[in-house]
C-alpha positions in Angstrom: 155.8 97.3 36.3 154.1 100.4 36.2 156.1 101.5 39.6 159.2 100.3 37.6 158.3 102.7 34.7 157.3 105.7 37.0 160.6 105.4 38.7 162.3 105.2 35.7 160.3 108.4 33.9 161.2 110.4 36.8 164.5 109.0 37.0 164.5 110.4 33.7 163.2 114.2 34.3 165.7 114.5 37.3 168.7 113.5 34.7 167.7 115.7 32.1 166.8 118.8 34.3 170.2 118.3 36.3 172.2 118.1 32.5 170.0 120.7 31.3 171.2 123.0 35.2 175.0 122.2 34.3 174.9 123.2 30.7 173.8 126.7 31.6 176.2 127.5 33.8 178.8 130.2 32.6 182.1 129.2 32.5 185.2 131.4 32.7 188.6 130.3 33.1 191.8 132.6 34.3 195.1 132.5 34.1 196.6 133.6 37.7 200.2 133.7 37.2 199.9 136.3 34.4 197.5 138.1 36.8 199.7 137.4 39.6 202.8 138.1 37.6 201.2 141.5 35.9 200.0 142.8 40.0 201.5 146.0 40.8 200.7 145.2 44.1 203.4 141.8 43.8 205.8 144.0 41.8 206.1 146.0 44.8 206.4 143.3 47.3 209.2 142.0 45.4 210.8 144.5 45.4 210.7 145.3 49.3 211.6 142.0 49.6 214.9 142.2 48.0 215.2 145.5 49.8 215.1 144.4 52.9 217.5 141.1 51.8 220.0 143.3 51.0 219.5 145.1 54.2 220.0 142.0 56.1 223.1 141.3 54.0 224.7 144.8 54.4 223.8 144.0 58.3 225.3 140.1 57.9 229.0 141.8 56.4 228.9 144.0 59.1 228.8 141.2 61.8 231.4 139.4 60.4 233.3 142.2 60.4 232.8 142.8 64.0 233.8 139.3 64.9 236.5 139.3 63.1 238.2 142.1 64.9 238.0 140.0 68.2 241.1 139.2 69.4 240.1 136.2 71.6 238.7 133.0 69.9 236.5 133.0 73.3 235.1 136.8 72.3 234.6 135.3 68.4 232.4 132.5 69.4 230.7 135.0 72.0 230.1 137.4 69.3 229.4 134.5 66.5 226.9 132.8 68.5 225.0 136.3 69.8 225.2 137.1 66.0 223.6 134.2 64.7 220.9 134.6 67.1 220.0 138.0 65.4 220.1 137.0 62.1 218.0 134.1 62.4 215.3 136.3 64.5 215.9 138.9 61.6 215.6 136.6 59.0 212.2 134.9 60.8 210.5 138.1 60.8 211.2 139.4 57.4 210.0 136.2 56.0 206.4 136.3 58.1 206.0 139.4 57.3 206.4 138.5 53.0 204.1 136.0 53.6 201.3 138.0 55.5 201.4 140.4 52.8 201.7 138.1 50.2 198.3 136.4 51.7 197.0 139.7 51.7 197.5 140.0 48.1 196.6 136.6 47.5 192.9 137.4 49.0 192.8 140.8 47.4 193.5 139.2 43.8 190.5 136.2 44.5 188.4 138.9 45.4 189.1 140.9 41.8 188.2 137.5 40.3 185.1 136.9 41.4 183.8 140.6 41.5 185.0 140.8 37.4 183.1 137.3 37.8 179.9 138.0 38.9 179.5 141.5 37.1 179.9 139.3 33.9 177.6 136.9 35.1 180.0 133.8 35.8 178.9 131.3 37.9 182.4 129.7 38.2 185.6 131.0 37.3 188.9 128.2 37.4 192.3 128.3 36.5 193.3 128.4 33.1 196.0 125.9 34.0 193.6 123.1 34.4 191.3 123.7 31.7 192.0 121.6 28.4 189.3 122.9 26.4 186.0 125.4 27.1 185.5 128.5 29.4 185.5 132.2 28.5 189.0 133.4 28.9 188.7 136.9 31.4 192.2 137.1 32.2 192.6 140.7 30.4 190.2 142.1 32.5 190.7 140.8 35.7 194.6 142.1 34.8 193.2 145.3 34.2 191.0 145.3 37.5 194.1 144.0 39.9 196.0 147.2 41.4 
């Protein structure tokens, strides 16, 4: 019995100490597509993006053309296939290349989070768009940090 009860007091202490740990934890919560969506830095990546689409485009017309002044169905399908080759390797690269950068900015913004984080004492910062209720909203300053 008295084993029972000691178990159960400290059983007890453990509880309340571990309730007493997660209530003092700061809490902030932040909304990452209007920081994502505010980024100068994505801004400009979309905008080289659709650059360099149009680019590809400009270059795409420009093929066609050029097959399309063969005279021999042989030359066309020649030409079509060597074509197609390009534009898929063309295609490939600009596409890994968006996403490297966009990783890049990915791990740049994270960082901004949890540096605003920490200098206001957080000790966990979540997504706003899983949070029903609760958390300190530090999505204006994290927008203002993000370059």
């Amino acid at each position: 019995m008295k084993k029972t009860l000691s178990l159960a007091i400290t059983a007890l202490i453990l509880g309340s100490s571990l309730f007493s740990a997660a209530q003092a934890q700061k809490v902030a919560v932040v909304d990452v597509q209007a920081v994502v969506a505010k980024s100068a830095q994505v801004q400009a990546l979309k905008k080289e993006q659709q650059t360099k689409m149009q680019e590809l485009d400009k270059w795409l017309k420009t093929a066609q053309t050029d097959v399309q002044k063969q005279q021999t169905n042989e030359g066309k399908e020649k030409l079509l296939k060597k074509y197609n080759n390009e534009f898929a390797k063309k295609k490939e690269a600009i596409a890994k290349e968006y996403q490297t950068k966009l990783k890049e900015i990915d791990k740049s913004i994270t960082g901004t989070i949890e540096t605003q984080a920490k200098l206001k004492g957080y000790d966990m910062v979540v997504s706003k768009s899983v949070v029903v209720f609760g958390g300190d909203d530090i999505t204006a300053e994290v927008q203002k940090a993000v370059k």
